[in-house]
SEVEXBA-251370 format. One record per residue (C-alpha): residue in three letters; x, y, z. Coordinates in pm, whole numbers, plus 50000, padded with zeros to 5 digits. Last residue first. Example, Ala and Ser with C-alpha at 12.3 -4.5 7.8 and 13.67 -1.06 7.14 Angstrom:
! residues 2
ser513674989450714;ala512304955050780;
END
This chain:
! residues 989
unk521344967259875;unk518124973560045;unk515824985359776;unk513945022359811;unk510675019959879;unk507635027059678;unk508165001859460;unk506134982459680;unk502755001759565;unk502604977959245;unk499204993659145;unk497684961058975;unk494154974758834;unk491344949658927;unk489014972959016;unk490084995058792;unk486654996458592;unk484935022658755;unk486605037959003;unk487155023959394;unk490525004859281;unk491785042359290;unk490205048859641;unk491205018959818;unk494815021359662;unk494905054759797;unk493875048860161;unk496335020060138;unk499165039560087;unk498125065260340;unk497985038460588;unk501495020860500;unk503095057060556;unk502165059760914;unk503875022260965;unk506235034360765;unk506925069761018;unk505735041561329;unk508335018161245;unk508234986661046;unk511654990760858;unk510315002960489;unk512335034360516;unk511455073660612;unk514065098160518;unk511515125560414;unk514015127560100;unk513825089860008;unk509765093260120;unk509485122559846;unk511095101759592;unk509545071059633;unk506505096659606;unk507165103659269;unk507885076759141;unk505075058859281;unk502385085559166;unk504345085858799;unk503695047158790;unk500315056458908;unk499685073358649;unk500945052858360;unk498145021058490;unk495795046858465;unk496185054058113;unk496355014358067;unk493325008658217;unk491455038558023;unk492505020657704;unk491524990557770;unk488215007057966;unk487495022457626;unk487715063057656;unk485065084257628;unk483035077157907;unk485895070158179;unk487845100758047;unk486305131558281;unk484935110358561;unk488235091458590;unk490135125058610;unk487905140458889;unk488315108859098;unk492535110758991;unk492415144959141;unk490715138459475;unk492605110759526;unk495105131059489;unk493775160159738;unk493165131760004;unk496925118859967;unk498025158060052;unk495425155060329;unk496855127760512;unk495355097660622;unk495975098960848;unk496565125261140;unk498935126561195;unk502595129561038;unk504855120860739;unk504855149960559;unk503805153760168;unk504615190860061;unk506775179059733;unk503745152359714;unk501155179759584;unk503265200459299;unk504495163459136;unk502155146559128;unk499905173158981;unk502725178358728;unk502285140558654;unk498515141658642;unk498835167458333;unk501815144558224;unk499675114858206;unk496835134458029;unk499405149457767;unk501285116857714;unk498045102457615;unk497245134457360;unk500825126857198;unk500365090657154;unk496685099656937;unk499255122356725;unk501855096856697;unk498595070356575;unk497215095956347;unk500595103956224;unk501255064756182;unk498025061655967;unk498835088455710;unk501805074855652;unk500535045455563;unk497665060255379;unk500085075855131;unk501245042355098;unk497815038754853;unk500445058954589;unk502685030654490;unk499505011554425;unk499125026754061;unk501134996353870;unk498774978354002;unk495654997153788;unk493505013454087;unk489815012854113;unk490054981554379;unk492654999054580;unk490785030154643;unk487865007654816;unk490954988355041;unk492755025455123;unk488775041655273;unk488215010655455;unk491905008755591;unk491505046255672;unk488795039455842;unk489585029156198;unk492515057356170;unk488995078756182;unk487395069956445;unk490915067556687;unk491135102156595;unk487765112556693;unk489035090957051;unk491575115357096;unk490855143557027;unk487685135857293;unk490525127757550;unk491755160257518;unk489005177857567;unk487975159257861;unk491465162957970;unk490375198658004;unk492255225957687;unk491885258457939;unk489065287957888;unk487795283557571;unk487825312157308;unk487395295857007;unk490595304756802;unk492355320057145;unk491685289257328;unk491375267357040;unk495095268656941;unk496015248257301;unk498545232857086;unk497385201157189;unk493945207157111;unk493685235356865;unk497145227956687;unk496915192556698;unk493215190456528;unk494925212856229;unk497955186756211;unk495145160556204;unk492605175756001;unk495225186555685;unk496545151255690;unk493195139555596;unk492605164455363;unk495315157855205;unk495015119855196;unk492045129555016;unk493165150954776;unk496185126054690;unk492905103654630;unk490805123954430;unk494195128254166;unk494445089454203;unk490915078054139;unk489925108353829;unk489465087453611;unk486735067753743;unk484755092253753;unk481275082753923;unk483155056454200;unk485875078854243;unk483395107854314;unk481325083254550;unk484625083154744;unk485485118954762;unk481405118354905;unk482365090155162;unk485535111855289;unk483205138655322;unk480825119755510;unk483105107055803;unk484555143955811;unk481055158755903;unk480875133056198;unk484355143656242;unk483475178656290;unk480805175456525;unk482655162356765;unk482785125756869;unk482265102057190;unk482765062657004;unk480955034557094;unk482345002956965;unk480124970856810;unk481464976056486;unk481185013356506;unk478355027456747;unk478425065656735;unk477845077557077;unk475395103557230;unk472615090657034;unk469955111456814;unk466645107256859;unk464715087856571;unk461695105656396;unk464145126356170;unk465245088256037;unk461585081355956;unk462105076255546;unk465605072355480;unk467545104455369;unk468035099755053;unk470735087654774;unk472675073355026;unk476705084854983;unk478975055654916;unk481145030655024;unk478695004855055;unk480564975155227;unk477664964155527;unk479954984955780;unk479765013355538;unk475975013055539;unk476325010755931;unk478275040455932;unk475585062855693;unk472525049055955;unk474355056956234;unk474835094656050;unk471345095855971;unk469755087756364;unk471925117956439;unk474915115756687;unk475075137056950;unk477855156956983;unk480985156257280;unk482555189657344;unk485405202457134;unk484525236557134;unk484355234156688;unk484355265856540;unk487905268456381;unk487575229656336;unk484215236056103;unk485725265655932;unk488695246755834;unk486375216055713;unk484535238755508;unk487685252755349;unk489285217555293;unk485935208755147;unk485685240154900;unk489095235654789;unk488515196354736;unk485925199654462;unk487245226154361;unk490715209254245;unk488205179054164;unk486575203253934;unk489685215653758;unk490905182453747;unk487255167153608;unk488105196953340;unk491025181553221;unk489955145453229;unk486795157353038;unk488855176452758;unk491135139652778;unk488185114152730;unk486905140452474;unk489885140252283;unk490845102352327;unk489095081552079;unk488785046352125;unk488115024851815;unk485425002351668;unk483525021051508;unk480225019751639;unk481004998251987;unk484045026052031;unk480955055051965;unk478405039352199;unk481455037952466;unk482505071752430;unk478925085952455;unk478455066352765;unk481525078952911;unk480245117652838;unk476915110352994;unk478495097653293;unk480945128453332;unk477875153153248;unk476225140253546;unk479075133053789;unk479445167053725;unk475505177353851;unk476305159954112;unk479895165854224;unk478265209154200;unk479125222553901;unk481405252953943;unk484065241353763;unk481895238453461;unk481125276553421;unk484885284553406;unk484065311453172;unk485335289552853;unk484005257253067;unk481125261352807;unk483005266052519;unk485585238552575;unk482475212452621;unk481075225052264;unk484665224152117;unk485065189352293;unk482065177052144;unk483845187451787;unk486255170751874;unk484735139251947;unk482925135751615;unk485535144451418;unk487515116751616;unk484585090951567;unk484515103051147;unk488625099751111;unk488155061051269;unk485265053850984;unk487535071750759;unk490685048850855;unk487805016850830;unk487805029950426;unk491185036450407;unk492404995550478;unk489914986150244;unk491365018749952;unk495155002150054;unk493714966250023;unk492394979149667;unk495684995249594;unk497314959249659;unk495494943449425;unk495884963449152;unk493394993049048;unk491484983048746;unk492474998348415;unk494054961748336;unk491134942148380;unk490014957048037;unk486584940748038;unk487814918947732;unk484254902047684;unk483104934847470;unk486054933247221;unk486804890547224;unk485094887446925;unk484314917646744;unk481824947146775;unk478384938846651;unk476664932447039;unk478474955547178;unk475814983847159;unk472924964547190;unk474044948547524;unk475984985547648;unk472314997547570;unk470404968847682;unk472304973448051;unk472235003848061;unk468185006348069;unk467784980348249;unk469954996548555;unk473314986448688;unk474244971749021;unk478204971049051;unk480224946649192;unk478334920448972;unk480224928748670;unk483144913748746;unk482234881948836;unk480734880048453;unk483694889048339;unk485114854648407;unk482204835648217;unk482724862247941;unk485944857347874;unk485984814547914;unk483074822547612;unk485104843747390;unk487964818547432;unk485814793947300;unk484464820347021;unk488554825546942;unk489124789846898;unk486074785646639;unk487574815446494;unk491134800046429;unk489064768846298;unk487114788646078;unk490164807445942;unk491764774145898;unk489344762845701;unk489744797445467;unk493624790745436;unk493454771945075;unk490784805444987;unk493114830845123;unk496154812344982;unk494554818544613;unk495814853044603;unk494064876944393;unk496064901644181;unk494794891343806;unk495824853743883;unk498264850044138;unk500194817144241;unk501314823344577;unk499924787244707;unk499694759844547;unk501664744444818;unk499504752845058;unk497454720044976;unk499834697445115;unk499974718145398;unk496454721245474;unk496034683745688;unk498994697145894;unk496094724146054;unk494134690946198;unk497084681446409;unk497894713246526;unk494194709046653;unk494874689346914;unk498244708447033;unk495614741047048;unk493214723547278;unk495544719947528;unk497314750947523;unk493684764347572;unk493484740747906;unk496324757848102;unk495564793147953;unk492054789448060;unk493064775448415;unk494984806148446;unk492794832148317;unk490254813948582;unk492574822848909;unk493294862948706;unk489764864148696;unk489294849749094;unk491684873949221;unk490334903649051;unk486914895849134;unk487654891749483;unk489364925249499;unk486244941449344;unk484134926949582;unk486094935949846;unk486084972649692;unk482444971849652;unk481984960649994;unk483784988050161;unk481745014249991;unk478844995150123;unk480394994550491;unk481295032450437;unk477995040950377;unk476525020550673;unk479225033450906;unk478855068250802;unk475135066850901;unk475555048451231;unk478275074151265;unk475755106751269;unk472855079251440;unk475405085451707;unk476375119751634;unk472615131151730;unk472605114152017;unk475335131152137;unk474365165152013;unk470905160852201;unk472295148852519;unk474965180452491;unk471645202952435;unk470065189752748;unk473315193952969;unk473405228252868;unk469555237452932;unk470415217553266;unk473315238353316;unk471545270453245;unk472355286952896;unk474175318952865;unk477225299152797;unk475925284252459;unk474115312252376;unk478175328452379;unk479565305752087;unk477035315351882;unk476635353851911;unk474095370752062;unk471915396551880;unk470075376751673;unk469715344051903;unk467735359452157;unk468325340152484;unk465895342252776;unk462925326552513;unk464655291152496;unk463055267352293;unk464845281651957;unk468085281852152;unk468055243952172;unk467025241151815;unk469735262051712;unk472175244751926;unk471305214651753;unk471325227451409;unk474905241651467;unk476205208851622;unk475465187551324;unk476545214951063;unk480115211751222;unk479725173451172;unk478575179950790;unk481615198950745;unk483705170650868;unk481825143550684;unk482175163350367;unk485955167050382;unk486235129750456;unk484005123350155;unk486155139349932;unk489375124850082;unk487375092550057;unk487595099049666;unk490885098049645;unk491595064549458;unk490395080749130;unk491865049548962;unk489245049648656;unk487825013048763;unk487655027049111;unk485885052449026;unk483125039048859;unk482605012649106;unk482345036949380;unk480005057049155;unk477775025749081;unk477725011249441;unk476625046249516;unk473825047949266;unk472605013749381;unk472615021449776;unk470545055049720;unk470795069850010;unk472335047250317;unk470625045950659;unk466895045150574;unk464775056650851;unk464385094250818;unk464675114151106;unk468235121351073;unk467635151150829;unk470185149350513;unk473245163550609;unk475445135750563;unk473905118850213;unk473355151250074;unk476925161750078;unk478005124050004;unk476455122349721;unk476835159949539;unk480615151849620;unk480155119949468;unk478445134049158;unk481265163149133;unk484185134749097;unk481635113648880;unk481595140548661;unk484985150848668;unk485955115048545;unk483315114548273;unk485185146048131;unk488275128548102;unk486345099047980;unk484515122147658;unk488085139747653;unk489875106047583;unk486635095247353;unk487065124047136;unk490855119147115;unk490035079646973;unk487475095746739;unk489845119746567;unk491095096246293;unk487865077146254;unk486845089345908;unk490695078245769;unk490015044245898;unk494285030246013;unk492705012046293;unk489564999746284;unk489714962846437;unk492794965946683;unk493075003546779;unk489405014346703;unk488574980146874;unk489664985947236;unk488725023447201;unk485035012547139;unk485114988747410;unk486775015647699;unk484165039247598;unk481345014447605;unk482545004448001;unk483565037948093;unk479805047247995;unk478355015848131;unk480205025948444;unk479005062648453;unk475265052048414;unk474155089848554;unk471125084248315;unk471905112348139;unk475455097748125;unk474555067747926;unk472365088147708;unk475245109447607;unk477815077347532;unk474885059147335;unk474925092447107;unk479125086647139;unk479105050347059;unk476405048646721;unk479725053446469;unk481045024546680;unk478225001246616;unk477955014146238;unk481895012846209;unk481514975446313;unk478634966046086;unk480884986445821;unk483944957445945;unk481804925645901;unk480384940445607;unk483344943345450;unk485344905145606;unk481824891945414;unk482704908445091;unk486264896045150;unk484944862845198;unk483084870244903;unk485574875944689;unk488064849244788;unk485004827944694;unk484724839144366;unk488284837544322;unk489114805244403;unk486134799944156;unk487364817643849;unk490934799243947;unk489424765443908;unk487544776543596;unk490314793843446;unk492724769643525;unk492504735443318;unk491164740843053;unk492244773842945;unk494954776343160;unk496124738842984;unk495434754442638;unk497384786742702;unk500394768542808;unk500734743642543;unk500124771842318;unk503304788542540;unk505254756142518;unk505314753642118;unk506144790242068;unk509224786442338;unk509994754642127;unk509694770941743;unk511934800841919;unk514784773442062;unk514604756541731;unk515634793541601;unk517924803841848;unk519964770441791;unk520254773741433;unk521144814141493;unk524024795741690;unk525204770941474;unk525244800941194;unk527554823041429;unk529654791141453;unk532404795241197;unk532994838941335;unk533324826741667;unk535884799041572;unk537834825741389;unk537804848041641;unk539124823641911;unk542214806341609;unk543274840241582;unk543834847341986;unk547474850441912;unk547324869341643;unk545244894841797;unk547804898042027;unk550854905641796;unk548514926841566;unk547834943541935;unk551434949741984;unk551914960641618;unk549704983541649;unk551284993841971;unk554565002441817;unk553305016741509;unk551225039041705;unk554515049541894;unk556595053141587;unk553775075341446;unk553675100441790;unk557545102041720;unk557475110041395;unk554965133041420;unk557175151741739;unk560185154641500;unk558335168041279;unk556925192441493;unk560455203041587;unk561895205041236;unk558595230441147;unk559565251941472;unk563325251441445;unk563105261241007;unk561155296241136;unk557045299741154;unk555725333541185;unk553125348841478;unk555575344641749;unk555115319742011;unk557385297441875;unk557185261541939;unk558785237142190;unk557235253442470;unk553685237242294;unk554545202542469;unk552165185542252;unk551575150242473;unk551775170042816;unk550125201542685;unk547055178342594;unk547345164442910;unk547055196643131;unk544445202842929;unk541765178142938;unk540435174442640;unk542585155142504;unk541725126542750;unk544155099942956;unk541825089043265;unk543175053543212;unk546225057643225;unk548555038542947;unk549105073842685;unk550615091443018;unk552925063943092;unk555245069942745;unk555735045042477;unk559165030642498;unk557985005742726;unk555754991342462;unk558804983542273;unk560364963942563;unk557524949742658;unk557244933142298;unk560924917842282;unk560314902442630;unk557334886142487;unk558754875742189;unk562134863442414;unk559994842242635;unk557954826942351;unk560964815342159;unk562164804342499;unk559224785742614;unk559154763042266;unk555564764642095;unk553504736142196;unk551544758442410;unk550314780842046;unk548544747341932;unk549744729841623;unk548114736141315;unk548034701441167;unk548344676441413;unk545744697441669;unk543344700341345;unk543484659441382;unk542784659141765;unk540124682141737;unk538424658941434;unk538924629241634;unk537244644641946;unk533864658841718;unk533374627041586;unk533324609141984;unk531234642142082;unk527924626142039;unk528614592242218;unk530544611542474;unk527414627442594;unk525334593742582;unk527074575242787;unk527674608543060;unk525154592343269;unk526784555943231;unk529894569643417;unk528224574143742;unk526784602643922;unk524414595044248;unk521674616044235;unk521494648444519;unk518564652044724;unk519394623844973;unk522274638145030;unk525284614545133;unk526084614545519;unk529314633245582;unk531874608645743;unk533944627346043;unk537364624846036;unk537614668345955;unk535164675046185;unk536434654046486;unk540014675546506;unk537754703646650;unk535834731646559;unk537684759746524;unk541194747846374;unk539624715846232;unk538444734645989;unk540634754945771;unk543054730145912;unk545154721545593;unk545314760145494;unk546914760345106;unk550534774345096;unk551484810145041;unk548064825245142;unk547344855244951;unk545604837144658;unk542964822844899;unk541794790344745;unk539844781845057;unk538224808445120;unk537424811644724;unk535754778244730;unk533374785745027;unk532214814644910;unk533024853044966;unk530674879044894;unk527534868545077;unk524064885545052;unk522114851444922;unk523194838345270;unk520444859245361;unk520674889745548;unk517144908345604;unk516104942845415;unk514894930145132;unk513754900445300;unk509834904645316;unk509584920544977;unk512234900344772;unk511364869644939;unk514644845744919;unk514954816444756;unk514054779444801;unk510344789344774;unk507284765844870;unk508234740945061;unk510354758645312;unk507434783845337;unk505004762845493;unk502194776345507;unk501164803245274;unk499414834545488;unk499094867545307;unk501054891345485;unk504084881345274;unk502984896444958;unk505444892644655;unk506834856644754;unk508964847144552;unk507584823844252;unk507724788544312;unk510674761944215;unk510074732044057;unk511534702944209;unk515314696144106;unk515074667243776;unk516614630543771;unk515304614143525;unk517924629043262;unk516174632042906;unk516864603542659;unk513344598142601;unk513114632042538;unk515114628442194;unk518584648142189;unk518884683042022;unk522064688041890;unk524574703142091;unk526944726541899;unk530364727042070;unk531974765442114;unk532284764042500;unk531514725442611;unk528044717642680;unk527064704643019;unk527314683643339;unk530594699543452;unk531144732243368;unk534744742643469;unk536534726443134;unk534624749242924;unk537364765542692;unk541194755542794;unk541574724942515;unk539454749242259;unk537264729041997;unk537854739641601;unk534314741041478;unk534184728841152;unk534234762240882;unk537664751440816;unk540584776940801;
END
């Protein structure tokens, strides 16, 4: 065997580009190197929070820290050439890809990499150059010892079948891989010990049977020995060719030692002249930019180290929003600055409890507030207490979302209110030496009180809730201001965190630019020298630019904040601390007045909307507890026994308070319009008990003879002929002077009264001046009206008509006189029931007018009642009629005396009506009469026989006829009266 190297045909064939298996290459001259060379690679990256750039340009590979736990394609098992070479397929797959993504990929021309050289033959010139000697020395071995493929297939079939054969005779067990001695069950498996005696001496069967089994276990090592001499013969010419080129290689290792020596002085001189220096100063600065980054941060730990002391002065002060302000800072920047310091581990629970605790505080301070604030004496001037301390604590809240603190307030403003009415009834008892207030109790010096001593003390009360609101109202009003301002704060941040956004995206696009200018130089980067990294100190320019954006944002922060932070009004003193304070924490820290502890906007227009609720809450405390001090006092029915006056009073100082409060807050509350409703009832119910009485007592005494009139009730109808439908407040000065009259003159018409209607007239006026006072009460004082107007004319009927007044009074007969006086007092007042319906009217809503026809019905039993009295008279004269012409004879002399007697009669009736009555109405009276005169003596002649035919019985007749025409025409005021004495006689058919 030659010690040349014998070259393989099936050895290195996959390696294109390089050395074949076995060949020797000598080493060629570096002007003969390939140009073409793959850009150095650089080292993984080892540290991937330190900023590098560009990573695609700076390692092809992956990062064995940052993507030890991320898929790369680094991580797959199966490539590309064995997918497509899959052994299990039977035939090779011709649409691997054109199966998924279309018949387009497969036609489609692939660009040629620009990365990639393009191969021709004159790059592998110079490689077959070399191995031209080495070829015809191959192909001349080849000659010689010919290769084990040009043996013939069958020679090398039957050697091979030959071989399995024998190796089949060898048993399984010795072929596993897990075959071991030790293991028992196969060591009894290859020495099958059942075979052998198991007595103590050895017979001829046992020594012939281990024989037998040597032999065997030989014939089986011969049979693989020569298997493997077989193989090993085979793969001669491989060991052989390792053996000749051992020394080729330890040539190789040693040129390749002298080299590796060679490039590492090479090394050492270029880091020492080159890199030290360089690096020396990359690291210098690195250092003290890292020195700077250290003070930076203890500056920072100082500031925050300082925030609790700052924290307790704060709240001495009662600053709680500088407080929640600092407190708020200093957590901002534990968890983005200082996170992870071991010595500020329990600061960030600290400054929970210190806020948690803050939050009671201004809780209790409110409450402290507002309870001095509402029952601080009302004689001083200035509306709202402390107007910066309260802006402060509404502020303050609001920024910790203790949204309930009007609930507080509310529950102050209601004690205060009871406190309110128990100072003034103190005061009011205080002046009062009847009542001691040690021995009676609270509720009852209220009732032992006088009216006026009452009414007093209600005055007081009032006026004392008044400036009670008016106080309220200012409070609230600033409370309500801070939250407005808030609001608008809010809206205009968020309005200018928009426009920054808008105009920061700008600004970052330009300098994107200027950032590109550091990629060439990131390149370098990841190169470490004693464990510093020069990327800090290629990145340091973009550090200053990243902080020149941050101080613009700082400044768009502040400008917005600043909106903020004039909702509150903060003292001096807070002000230089939370200034001093922030003034070394980071950029963006104190600016970032977290907007997002703030109440949204919608809260906020829930805490507005709250604020004008308490304001409505504060006029209904208010008016309840007025309604406990009216309920007291009507307790014993005390204010039912007012006189219209003294109610009219207490009802126009109760209005008036209603009104002052609705122009104070702005709403109308109801309890003390209703607890004044309810007692004006009650009153109104007396009111008109006590009238209807009076005015029984007045009919069941009234004779029913005609009354003068005093000079005060002319003066009372003229007022309500002029349209004043009231009561005068006086008597007028001289009216006692004046006689009375013996009629009441009424639009030009004199009308004979009673007594009683005179009294009538001015009760009606004083239910009217009651609808004028209380307003409220119209329709309940009208059905009382109407009542007592109904209750007059039945009760008039019964004495007069009924002849009630004889047994009542004690008169002796019901005269027409009487009758005709009825009459005409009713005729007074249906004359002003239209006056007394058209003043109702105008206090009435319309949809009330359904009760004025009350009058209507009113007015047509007035008029049935003044038709009953003129049937009476004519039926008194008809009965007369009657009873004196059923004797009438036709005889001598004349004129007869049954004629005399009715002239008589209707003389006597005349006198009695003439001055009451109208002449109209007297006319017409008359004019019924004698149409019951003619009737009846038509009849009296028809039974008498005596006919209109000019004898001396008519002729008799015509003379009494015209005796009584000449005395009926005689009276006053029927001189002109048509008596229609033909009908007298009977028609001629």
């Amino acid at each position: 065997m030659s010690s040349n190297p014998i070259p393989q045909s099936s050895g290195g064939g996959g390696r294109g580009g390089g050395t074949s298996d076995g060949l020797f290459q000598k080493p060629r001259d570096p002007s003969m190197a390939p140009r073409h060379y793959r850009t150095p690679r650089s080292l993984p990256d080892v540290c991937p929070k330190e900023p590098t750039g560009d990573g695609r340009g700076l390692c092809d590979g992956p990062s064995v820290v940052a993507d030890q736990h991320r898929w790369t394609v680094y991580n797959s098992k199966v490539n590309l050439p064995a997918a497509l070479n899959d052994p299990r397929l039977a035939k090779r797959e011709s649409d691997f890809f054109t199966k998924t993504w279309g018949l387009d990929f497969a036609e489609t021309d692939v660009m040629p990499s620009f990365y990639l050289p393009n191969i021709t033959r004159e790059h592998f010139s110079s490689y077959l150059q070399e191995t031209a000697q080495r070829e015809k020395i191959h192909e001349r071995c080849k000659n010689v010892c010919p290769n084990k493929d040009d043996l013939s297939v069958p020679t090398i079939t039957n050697n091979h079948d030959k071989a399995r054969a024998e190796l089949e005779q060898v048993p399984k067990i010795f072929m596993k891989p897990e075959f071991v001695l030790n293991d028992p069950a196969t060591f009894n498996a290859v020495l099958p010990w059942s075979h052998f005696s198991v007595a103590g001496g050895k017979n001829s069967r046992d020594v012939a049977s281990s024989r037998l089994l040597q032999e065997k276990l030989s014939h089986y090592l011969d049979v693989v020995e020569v298997s493997i001499a077989r193989q090993i013969s085979f793969r001669s010419e491989a060991f052989f060719h390792a053996m000749s080129s051992q020394h080729e290689l330890q040539d190789q290792m040693r040129e390749t030692a002298d080299a590796v020596a060679k490039l590492r002085a090479r090394t050492a001189a270029i880091d020492r002249v080159m890199c030290r220096g360089p690096l020396r100063a990359l690291r210098d600065a690195l250092t003290r930019n890292n020195c700077v980054k250290l003070h930076n941060k203890l500056k920072l730990m100082a500031a925050v180290h300082q925030t609790q002391p700052t924290v307790q002065l704060l709240l001495s002060t009662s600053e709680f929003v500088g407080a929640l302000e600092l407190i708020a800072t200093t957590k901002e920047v534990l968890q983005q600055e200082l996170q992870g310091i071991h010595s500020f581990r329990h600061l960030g629970s600290q400054l929970c409890e210190m806020e948690r605790l803050i939050d009671k505080m201004m809780v209790a301070d409110f409450s402290t507030y507002a309870q001095s604030d509402l029952n601080r004496p009302f004689e001083e001037d200035s509306q709202v207490m402390e107007k910066d301390r309260l802006q402060s604590l509404v502020f303050g809240l609001l920024r910790q979302r203790k949204l309930d603190f009007l609930d507080i307030y509310s529950d102050e403003m209601i004690r205060a209110a009871k406190n309110v009415v128990r100072q003034c009834v103190v005061k009011s008892v205080s002046q009062i030496s009847e009542i001691d207030a040690d021995t009676v109790k609270f509720h009852e010096q209220m009732r032992l009180m006088t009216f006026h001593q009452w009414f007093d003390l209600l005055l007081d009360i009032f006026e004392h809730f008044i400036l009670f609101l008016k106080r309220i109202k200012a409070t609230l009003s600033v409370i309500r201001n801070v939250v407005l301002e808030v609001l608008d704060s809010s809206q205009r941040s968020r309005l200018a965190e928009v426009t920054s956004a808008t105009n920061h995206s700008n600004e970052d696009e330009e300098e994107s630019g200027g950032s590109a200018l550091h990629s060439g130089e990131a390149e370098l980067a990841y190169l470490t020298h004693e464990g510093l990294f020069i990327s800090d100190a290629l990145n340091e320019a973009e550090q200053r630019s990243s902080i020149t954006a941050q101080a613009r944002a700082q400044t768009r922060a502040e400008a917005c904040g600043s909106d903020s932070a004039s909702a509150t009004t903060e003292s001096s003193s807070s002000r230089e601390h939370n200034s001093n304070t922030t003034s070394s924490l980071p950029i963006g820290g104190a600016a970032a007045i977290s907007e997002d502890v703030m109440p949204s906007d919608l809260e906020l227009g829930r805490v507005a909307n709250n604020v004008q609720e308490l304001l409505y809450t504060a006029s209904d405390v208010s008016h309840d507890r007025c309604v406990k001090v009216l309920m007291t006092r009507a307790k014993d029915g005390s204010l039912e026994r007012l006189s219209s006056a003294e109610f009219v009073c207490l009802s126009q100082a109760v209005e008036s308070f209603v009104k002052d409060t609705e122009e104070e807050c702005g709403r109308r509350s109801m309890s003390l319009r209703g607890a004044l409703q309810s007692q004006a009832n009650r009153f109104v119910q007396r009111f008109h008990e006590e009238r209807k009485t009076k005015l029984s007592l007045l009919l069941d005494n009234e004779r029913w003879k005609q009354a003068e009139v005093p000079a005060e009730f002319q003066d009372l109808v003229d007022s309500i002929a002029d349209g004043r439908i009231s009561l005068p407040d006086r008597k007028h000065t001289g009216s006692e002077d004046r006689k009375p009259s013996e009629f009441l003159c009424v639009d030009g018409q004199k009308y004979a009264v009673v007594g009683t209607v005179l009294l009538l007239i001015r009760m009606f006026l004083e239910y009217c001046q009651c609808v004028n006072d209380i307003p409220s009460i119209t329709t309940d004082i009208l059905t009382r009206l109407t009542d007592l107007l109904k209750h007059f004319n039945s009760r008039s009927c019964q004495l007069v008509l009924g002849a009630g007044a004889l047994q009542v009074v004690g008169l002796k007969t019901i005269t027409t006189r009487n009758l005709a006086l009825a009459s005409r007092c009713l005729q007074l007042v249906v004359h002003y029931i239209p006056v007394i319906r058209a003043h109702f009217e105008t206090r009435l809503q319309p949809k009330q007018y359904s009760v004025l026809r009350h009058f209507d019905h009113i007015t047509k039993d007035y008029n049935d009642h003044i038709a009953e009295i003129s049937a009476k008279l004519v039926a008194i004269m008809d009965s007369m009629f009657e009873k004196a012409l059923s004797k009438y004879e036709v005889k001598a002399p004349m004129p007869s005396a049954c004629l005399r007697n009715v002239c008589k009669q209707m003389a006597k009736m005349h006198e009695a009506i003439y001055e009451l009555l109208p002449e109209e109405q007297t006319q017409m009276l008359f004019l019924r009469i004698n149409a019951r005169f003619n009737l009846h003596l038509k009849r009296q002649l028809a039974r008498l026989g005596v006919i209109n035919d000019g004898g001396p019985q008519n002729g008799l007749v015509m003379v009494d006829v015209a005796f009584y025409s000449e005395n009926v025409q005689a009276l006053r005021s029927l001189e002109c009266l048509d008596l229609n004495m033909p009908e007298i006689w009977e028609q001629k058919r």
